[in-house]
C-alpha positions in Angstrom: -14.6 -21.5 -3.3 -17.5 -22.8 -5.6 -18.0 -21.7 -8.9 -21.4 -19.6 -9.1 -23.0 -19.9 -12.5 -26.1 -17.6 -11.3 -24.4 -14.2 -11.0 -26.4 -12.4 -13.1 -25.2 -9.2 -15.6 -26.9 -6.8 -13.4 -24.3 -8.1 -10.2 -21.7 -7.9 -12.3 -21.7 -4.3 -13.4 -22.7 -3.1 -9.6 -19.5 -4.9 -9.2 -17.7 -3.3 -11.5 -19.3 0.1 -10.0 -18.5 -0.2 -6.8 -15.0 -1.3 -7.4 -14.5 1.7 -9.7 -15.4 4.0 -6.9 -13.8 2.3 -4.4 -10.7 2.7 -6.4 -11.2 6.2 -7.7 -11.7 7.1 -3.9 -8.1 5.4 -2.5 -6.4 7.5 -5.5 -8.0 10.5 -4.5 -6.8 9.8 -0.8 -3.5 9.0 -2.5 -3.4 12.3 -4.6 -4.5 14.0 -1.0 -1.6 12.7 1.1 1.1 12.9 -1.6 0.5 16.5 -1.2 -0.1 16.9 2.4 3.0 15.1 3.0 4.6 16.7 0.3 6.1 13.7 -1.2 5.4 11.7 -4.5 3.2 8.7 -4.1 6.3 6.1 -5.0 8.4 7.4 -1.9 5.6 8.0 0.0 4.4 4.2 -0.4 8.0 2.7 0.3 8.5 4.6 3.5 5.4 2.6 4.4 7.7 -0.5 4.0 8.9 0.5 7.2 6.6 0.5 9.6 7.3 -3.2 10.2 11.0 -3.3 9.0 14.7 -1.4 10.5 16.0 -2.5 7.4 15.2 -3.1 3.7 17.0 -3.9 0.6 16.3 -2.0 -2.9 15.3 -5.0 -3.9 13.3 -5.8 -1.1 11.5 -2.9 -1.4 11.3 -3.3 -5.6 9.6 -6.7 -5.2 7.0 -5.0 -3.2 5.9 -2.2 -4.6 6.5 -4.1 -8.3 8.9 -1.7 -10.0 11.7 -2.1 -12.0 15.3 -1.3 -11.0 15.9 1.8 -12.8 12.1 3.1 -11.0 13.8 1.9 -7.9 16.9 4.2 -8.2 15.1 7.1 -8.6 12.8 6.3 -5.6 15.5 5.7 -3.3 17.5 8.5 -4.5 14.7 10.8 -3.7 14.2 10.0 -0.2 17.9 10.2 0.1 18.2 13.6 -1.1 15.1 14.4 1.0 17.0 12.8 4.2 14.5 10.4 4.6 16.4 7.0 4.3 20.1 6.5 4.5 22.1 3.2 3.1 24.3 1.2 5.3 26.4 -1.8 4.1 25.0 -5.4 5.7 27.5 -6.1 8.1 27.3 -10.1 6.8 27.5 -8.9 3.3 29.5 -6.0 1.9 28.3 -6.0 -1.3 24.9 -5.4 -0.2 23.4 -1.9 0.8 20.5 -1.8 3.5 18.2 1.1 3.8 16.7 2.1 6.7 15.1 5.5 7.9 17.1 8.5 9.1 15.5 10.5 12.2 13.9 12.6 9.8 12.4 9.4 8.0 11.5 8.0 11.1 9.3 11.6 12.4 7.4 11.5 8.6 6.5 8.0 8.9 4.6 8.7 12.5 2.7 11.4 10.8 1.5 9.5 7.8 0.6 6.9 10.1 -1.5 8.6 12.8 -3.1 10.4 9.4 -3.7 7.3 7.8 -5.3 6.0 11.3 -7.1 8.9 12.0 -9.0 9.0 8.5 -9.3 5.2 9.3 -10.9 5.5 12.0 -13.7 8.2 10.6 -14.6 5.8 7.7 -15.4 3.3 10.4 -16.7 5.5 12.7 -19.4 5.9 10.5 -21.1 2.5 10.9 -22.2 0.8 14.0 -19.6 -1.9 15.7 -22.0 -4.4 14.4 -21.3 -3.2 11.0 -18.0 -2.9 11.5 -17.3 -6.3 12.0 -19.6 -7.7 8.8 -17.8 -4.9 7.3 -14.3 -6.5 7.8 -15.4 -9.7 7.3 -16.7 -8.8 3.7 -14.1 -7.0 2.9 -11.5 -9.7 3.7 -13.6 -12.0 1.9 -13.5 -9.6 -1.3 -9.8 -9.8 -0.9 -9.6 -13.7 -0.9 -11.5 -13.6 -4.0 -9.9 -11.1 -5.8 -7.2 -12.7 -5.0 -8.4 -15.8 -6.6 -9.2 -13.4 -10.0 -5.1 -13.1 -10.0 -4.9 -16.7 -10.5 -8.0 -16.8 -13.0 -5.9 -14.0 -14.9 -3.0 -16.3 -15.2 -4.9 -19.6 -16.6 -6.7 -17.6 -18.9 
């Protein structure tokens, strides 16, 4: 990427607008499916760790979602007590404890999915395919650069 010296004050607090929204808007969807689902946004975000994984670690799982042991413990031990994840030892490694999703676990996840998709799918429905795709595109280029911004945050 090249550096752009002519971004000009008025860009950079629509920026900042648009961002704000967008974000107020995802933890307003976030505060809406913690209830619906009836489960805290913490255990409701690791269970998504599984829609692409049998079996996770705590630490796994920590590393992720960028919490701290002690936040960990009390995440797992939630969906535990909700029968949502059960631990099994690693069969190449006693001393380590895998987590994977009971039945029960398994039944929630589908329905947080196919809501997730299904709310997906009207925000998208909203714009022609043709806009759809520049859509994408845009957005995955906002990603790469503020993805970039991470590393601008650590040189600075």
């Amino acid at each position: 990427m090249t550096e752009n010296t002519s971004v000009t004050q008025y860009q950079i607090t629509e920026f900042q607008n648009l961002i704000n929204t967008l974000f107020q808007c995802c933890q307003e969807r976030l505060q809406y499916q913690s209830g619906k689902f009836d489960l805290p946004d913490a255990e409701l975000r690791c269970l998504m760790f599984f829609k692409d994984e049998k079996y996770l670690t705590s630490k796994n799982i920590s590393i992720k979602m960028n919490v701290g042991k002690s936040r960990m413990t009390k995440i797992v031990a939630g969906l535990l007590g909700k029968d949502l994840i059960m631990r099994i030892k690693d069969p190449e490694d006693s001393r380590i404890s895998l987590i994977s999703l009971t039945r029960k676990g398994k039944e929630k996840l589908v329905e947080i999915k196919a809501f997730q998709d299904d709310l997906h799918r009207a925000v998208l429905s909203q714009v022609s395919d043709r806009e759809r795709k520049k859509l994408l595109t845009n957005l995955d280029l906002l990603k790469a650069c503020m993805e970039s911004g991470k590393e601008f945050m650590t040189n600075v």
